[in-house]
C-alpha positions in Angstrom: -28.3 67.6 -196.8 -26.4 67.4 -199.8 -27.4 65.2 -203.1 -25.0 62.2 -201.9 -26.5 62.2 -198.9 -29.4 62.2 -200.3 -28.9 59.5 -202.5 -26.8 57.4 -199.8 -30.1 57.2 -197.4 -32.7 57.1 -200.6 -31.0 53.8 -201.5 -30.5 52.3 -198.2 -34.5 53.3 -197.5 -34.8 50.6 -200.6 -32.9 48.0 -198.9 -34.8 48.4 -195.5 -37.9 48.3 -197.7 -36.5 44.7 -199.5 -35.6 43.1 -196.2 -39.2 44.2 -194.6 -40.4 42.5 -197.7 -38.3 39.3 -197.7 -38.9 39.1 -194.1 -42.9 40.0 -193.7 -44.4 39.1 -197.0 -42.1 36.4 -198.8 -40.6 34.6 -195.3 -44.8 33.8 -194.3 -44.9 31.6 -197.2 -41.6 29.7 -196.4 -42.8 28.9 -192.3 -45.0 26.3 -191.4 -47.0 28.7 -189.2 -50.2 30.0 -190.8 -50.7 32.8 -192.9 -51.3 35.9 -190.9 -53.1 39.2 -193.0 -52.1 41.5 -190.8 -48.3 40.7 -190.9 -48.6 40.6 -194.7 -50.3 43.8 -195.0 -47.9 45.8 -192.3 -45.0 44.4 -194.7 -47.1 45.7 -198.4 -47.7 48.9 -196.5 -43.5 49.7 -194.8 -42.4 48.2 -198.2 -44.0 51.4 -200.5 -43.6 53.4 -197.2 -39.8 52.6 -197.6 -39.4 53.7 -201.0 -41.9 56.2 -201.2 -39.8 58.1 -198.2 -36.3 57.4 -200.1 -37.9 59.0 -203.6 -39.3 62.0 -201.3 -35.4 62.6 -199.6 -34.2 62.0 -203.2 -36.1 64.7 -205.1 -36.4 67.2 -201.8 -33.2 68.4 -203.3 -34.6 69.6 -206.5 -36.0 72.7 -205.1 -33.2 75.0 -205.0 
């Protein structure tokens, strides 16, 4: 994979990571349903999984 590539899918791993984060964290707060830990914590948890995965493809690069 070359370091566009790279960079391409490290960034859009950011924005999946966002949307999982809008959607699972910040959207509980703005229904009328009640509060469910589990939901939040899957969406704290793919959040840093996100970004944690698109800084790993970023600097696997940096080993030739």
């Amino acid at each position: 994979m070359n370091e566009n590539q790279r960079k391409f899918i490290s960034d859009k791993l950011g924005t999946l990571g966002n949307i999982a984060a809008g959607a699972l964290i910040f959207g509980q707060f703005l229904s009328e349903e009640a509060f469910r830990f589990p939901l939040f914590l899957f969406g704290v948890v793919f959040w840093i999984t996100c970004y944690l995965a698109g800084y790993l493809i970023l600097k696997g690069g940096d080993q030739e």
